[in-house]
LOFI-489121 format. One record per residue: residue number from 1; z, x, y of N, C-alpha, C in turn. Coordinates in nm, 2 decimals. Last residue first. Example, Ala and Ser with C-alpha at 12.3 -4.5 7.8 and 13.67 -1.06 7.14 Angstrom:
ATOM   nr    n_pz    n_px    n_py   ca_pz   ca_px   ca_py    c_pz    c_px    c_py
ATOM    2    0.71    1.28   -0.22    0.71    1.37   -0.11    0.79    1.29    0.00
ATOM    1    0.78    1.32   -0.57    0.78    1.23   -0.45    0.78    1.32   -0.33
This chain:
ATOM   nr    n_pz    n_px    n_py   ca_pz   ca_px   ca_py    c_pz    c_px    c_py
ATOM  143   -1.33    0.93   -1.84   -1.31    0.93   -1.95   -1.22    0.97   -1.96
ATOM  142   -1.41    1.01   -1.57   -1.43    0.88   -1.58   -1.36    0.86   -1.75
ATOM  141   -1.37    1.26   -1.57   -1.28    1.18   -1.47   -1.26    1.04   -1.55
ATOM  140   -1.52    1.35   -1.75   -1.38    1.36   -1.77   -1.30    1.30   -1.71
ATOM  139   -1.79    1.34   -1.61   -1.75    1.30   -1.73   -1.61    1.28   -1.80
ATOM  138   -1.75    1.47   -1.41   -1.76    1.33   -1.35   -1.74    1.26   -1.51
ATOM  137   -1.74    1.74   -1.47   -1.65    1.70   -1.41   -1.62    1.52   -1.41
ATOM  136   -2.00    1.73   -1.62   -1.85    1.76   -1.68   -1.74    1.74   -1.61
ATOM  135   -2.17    1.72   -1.39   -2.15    1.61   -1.56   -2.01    1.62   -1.60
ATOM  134   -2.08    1.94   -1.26   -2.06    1.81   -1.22   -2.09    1.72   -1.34
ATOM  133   -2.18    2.13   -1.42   -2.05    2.15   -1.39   -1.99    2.00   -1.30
ATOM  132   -2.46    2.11   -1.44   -2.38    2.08   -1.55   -2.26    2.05   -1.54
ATOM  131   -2.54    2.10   -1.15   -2.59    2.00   -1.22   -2.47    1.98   -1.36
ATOM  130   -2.50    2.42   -1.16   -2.44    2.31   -1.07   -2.41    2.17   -1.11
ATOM  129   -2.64    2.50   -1.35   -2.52    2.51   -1.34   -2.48    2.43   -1.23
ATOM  128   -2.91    2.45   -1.22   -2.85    2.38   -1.38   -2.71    2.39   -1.35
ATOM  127   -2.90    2.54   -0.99   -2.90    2.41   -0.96   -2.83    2.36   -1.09
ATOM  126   -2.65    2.81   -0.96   -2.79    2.80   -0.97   -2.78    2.59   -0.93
ATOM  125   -2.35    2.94   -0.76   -2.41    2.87   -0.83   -2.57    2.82   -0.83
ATOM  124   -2.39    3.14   -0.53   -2.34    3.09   -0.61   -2.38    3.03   -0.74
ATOM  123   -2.52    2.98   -0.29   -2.61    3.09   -0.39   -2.58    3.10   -0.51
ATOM  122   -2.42    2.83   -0.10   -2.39    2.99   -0.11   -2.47    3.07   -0.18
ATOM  121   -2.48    2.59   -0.25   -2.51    2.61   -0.12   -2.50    2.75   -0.08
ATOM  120   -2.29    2.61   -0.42   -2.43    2.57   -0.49   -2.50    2.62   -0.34
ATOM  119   -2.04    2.61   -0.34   -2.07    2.75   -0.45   -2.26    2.71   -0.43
ATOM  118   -2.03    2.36   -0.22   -2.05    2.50   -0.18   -2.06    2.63   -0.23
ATOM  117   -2.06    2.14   -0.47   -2.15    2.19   -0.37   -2.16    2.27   -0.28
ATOM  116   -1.81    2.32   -0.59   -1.94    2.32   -0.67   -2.06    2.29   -0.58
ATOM  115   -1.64    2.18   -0.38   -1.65    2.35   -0.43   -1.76    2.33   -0.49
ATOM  114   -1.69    1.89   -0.36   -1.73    1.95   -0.25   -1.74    2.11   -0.29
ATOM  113   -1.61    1.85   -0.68   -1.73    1.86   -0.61   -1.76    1.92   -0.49
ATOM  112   -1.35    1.92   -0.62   -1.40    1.99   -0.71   -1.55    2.02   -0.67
ATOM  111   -1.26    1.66   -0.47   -1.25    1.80   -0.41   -1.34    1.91   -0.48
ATOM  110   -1.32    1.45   -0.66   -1.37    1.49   -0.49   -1.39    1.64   -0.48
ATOM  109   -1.13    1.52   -0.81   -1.28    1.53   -0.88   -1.36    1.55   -0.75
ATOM  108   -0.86    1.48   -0.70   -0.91    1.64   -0.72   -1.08    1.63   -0.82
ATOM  107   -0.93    1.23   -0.67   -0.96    1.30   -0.53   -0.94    1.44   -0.57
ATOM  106   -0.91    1.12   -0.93   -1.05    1.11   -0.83   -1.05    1.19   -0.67
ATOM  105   -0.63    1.22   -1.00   -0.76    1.28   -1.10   -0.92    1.26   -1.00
ATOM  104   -0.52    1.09   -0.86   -0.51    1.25   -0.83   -0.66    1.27   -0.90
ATOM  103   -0.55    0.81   -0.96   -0.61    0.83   -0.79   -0.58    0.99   -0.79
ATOM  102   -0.51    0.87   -1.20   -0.65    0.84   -1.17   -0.67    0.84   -1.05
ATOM  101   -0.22    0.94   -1.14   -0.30    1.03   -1.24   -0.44    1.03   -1.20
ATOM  100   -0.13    0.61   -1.11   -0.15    0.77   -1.02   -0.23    0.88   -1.05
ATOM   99   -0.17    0.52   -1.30   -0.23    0.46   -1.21   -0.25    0.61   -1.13
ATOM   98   -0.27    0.70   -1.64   -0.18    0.60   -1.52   -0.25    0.60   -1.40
ATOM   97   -0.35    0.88   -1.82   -0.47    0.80   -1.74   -0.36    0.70   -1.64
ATOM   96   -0.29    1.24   -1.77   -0.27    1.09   -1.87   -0.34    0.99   -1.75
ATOM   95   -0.52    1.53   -1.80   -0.42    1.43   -1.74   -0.43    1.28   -1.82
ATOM   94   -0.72    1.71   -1.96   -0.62    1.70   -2.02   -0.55    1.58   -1.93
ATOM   93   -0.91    1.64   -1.76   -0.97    1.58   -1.87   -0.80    1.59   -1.93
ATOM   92   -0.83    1.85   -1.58   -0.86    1.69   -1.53   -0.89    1.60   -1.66
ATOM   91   -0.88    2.06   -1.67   -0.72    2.01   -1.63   -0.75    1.87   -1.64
ATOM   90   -1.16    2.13   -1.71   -1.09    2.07   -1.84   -0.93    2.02   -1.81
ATOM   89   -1.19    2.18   -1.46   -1.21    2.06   -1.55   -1.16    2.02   -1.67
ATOM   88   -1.00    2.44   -1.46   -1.04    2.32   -1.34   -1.04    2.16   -1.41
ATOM   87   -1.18    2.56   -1.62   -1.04    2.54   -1.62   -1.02    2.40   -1.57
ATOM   86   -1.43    2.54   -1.49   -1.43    2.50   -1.65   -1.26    2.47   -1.66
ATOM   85   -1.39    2.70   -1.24   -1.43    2.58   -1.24   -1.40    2.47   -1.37
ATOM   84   -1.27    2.95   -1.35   -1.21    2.87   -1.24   -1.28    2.74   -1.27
ATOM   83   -1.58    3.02   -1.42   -1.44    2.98   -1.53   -1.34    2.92   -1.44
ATOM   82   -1.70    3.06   -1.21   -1.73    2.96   -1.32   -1.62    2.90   -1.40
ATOM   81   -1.55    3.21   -1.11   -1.54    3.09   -1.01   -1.59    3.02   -1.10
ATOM   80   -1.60    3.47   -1.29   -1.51    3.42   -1.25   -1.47    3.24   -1.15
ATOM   79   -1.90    3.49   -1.22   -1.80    3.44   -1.36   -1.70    3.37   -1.37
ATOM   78   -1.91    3.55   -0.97   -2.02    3.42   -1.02   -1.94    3.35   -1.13
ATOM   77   -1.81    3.80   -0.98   -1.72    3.68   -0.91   -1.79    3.55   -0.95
ATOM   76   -2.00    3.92   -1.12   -1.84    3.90   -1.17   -1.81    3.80   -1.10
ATOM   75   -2.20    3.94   -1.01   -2.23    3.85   -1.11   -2.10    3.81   -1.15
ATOM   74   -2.13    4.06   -0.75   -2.16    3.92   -0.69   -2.19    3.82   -0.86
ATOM   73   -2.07    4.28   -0.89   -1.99    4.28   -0.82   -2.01    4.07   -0.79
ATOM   72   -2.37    4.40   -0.91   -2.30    4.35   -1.03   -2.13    4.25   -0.98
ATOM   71   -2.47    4.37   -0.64   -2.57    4.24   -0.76   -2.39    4.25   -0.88
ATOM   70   -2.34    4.57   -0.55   -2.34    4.47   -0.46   -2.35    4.35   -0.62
ATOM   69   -2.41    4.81   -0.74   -2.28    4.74   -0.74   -2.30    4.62   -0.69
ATOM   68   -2.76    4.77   -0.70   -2.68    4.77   -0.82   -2.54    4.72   -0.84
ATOM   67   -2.69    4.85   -0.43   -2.78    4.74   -0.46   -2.72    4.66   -0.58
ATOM   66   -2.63    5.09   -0.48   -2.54    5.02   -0.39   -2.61    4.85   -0.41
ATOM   65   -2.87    5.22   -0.57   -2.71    5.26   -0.68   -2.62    5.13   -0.59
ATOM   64   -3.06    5.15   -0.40   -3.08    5.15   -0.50   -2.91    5.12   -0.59
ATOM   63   -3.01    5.37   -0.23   -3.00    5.28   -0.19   -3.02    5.14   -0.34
ATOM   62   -2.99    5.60   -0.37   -2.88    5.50   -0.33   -2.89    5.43   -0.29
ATOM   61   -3.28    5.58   -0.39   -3.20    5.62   -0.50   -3.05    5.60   -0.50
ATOM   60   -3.34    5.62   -0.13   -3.40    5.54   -0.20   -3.29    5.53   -0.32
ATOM   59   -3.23    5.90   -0.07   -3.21    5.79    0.02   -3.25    5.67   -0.06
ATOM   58   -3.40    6.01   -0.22   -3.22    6.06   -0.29   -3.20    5.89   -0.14
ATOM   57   -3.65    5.99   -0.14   -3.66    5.94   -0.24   -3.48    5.92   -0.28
ATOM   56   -3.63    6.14    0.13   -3.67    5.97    0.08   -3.65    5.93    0.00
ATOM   55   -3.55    6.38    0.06   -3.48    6.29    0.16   -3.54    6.14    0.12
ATOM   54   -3.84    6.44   -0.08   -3.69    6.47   -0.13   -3.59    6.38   -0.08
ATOM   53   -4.05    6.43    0.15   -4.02    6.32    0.03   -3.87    6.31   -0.08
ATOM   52   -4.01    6.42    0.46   -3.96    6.48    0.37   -3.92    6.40    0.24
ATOM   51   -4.31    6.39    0.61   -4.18    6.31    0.59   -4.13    6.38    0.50
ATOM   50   -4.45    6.64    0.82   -4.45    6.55    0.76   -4.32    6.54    0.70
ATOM   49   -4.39    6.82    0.99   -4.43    6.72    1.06   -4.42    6.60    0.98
ATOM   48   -4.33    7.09    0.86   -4.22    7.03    0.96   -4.25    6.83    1.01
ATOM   47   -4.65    7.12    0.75   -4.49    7.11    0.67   -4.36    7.04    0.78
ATOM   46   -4.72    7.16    0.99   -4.78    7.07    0.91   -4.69    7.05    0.85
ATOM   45   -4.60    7.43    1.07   -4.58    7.30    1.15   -4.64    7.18    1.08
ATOM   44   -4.67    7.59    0.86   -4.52    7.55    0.92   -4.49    7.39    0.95
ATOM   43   -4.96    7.63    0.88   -4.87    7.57    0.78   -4.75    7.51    0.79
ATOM   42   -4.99    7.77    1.14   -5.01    7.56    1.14   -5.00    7.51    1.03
ATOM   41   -4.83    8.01    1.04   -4.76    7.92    1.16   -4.84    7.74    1.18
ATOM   40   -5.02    8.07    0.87   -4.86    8.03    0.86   -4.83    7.96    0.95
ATOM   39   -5.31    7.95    0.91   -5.22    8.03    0.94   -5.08    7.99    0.88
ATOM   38   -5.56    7.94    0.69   -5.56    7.88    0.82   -5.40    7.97    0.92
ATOM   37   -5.51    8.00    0.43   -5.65    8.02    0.47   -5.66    7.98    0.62
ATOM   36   -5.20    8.00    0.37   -5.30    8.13    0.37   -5.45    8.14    0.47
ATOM   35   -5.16    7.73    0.46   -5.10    7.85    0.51   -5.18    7.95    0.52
ATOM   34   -5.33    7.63    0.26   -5.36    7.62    0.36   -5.24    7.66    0.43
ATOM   33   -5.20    7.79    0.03   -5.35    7.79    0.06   -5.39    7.75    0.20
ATOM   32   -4.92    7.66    0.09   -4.98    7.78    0.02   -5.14    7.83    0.04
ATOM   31   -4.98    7.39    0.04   -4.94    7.42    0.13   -4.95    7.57    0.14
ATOM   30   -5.09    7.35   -0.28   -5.16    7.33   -0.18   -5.14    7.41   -0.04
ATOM   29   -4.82    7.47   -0.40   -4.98    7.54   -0.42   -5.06    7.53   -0.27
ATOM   28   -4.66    7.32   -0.33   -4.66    7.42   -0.28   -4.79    7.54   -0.28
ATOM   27   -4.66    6.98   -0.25   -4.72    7.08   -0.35   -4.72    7.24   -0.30
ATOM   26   -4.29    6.83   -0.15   -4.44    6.85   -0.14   -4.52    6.93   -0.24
ATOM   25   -4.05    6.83   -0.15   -4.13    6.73   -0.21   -4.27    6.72   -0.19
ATOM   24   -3.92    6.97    0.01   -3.96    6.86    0.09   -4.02    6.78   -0.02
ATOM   23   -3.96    7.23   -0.15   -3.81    7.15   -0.15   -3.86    6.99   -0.07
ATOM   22   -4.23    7.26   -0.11   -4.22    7.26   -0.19   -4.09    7.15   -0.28
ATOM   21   -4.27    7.36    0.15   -4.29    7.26    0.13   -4.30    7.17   -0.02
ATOM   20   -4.09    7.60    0.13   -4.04    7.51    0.21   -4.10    7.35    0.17
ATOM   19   -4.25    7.72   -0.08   -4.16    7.72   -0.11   -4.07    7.58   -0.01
ATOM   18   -4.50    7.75    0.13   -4.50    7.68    0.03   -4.36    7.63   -0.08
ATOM   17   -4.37    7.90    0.30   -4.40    7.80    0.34   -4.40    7.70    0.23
ATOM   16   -4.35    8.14    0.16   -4.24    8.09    0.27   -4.31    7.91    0.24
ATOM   15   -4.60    8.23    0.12   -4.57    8.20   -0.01   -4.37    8.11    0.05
ATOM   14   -4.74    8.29    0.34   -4.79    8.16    0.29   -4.68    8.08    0.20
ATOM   13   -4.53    8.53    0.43   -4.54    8.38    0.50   -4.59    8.27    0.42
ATOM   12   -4.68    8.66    0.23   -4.51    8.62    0.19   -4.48    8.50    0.33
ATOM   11   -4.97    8.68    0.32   -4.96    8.63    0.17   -4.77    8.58    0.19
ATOM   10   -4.91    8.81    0.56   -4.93    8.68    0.56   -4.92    8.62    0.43
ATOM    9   -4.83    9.05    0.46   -4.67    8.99    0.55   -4.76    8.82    0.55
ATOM    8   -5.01    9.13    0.27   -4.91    9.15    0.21   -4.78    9.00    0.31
ATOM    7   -5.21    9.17    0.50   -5.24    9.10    0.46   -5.10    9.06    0.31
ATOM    6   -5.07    9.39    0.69   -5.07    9.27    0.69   -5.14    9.11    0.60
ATOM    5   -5.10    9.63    0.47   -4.97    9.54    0.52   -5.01    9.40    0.55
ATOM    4   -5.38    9.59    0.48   -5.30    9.55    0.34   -5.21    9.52    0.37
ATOM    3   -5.46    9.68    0.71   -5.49    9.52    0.68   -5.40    9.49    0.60
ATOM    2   -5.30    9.96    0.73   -5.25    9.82    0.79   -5.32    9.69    0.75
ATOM    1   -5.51   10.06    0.55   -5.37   10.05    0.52   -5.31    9.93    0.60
């Protein structure tokens, strides 16, 4: 009668464990067995020792979700500064060609460029797009 108890109190320790290592992301079968066939208690500790794959993975998984805003967040403003830019140029294209006009029109074409080479230098901007957005600027000036 007492083995049975105790073999009843170590079977609900194994079946402890395994449950425990089960929430960790682990196999509870396995942990369960070697609970059972070695002890609860170097089940325990084997379970406690190792990494808790649950925690890893929900850690992973935002890290992940924040990655995602960062990227979408950095495509919008990408848009935005593009179109800024297209505006931009197409101002320069709409101006009348007088004397003055042409000396605003070359030093806001200056300026444009230095933005398009720091958008380009930032990341910002790719090379094609960079490349394009100066045709079109330098095209309109001069036209």
């Amino acid at each position: 009668m007492e083995l049975f108890v105790l073999l009843v109190i170590w079977s609900g320790l194994s079946w402890g464990i395994a449950a425990l290592a089960t929430s960790r992301g682990r196999s509870g079968v396995a942990f369960f067995f070697i609970a059972f066939l070695t002890s609860p208690l170097l089940g325990l500790i084997i379970v406690l020792l190792m990494k808790n794959l649950t925690a890893e993975a929900e850690k992973e998984s935002t890290r992940r979700a924040e990655e995602e805003v960062r990227e979408k967040r950095r495509r919008e403003e990408h848009e935005l500064q593009l179109e800024s830019l297209r505006s931009l140029s197409s101002n320069v294209a709409a101006r009348p060609t007088e004397v003055s006009a042409v000396a605003t029109t070359a030093f806001s074409v200056s300026n444009e460029l230095e933005k398009l080479a720091a958008l380009k230098s930032k990341g910002i901007l790719t090379e094609a797009e960079f490349t394009e957005q100066k045709a079109v600027l330098l095209k309109r000036a001069a036209g």
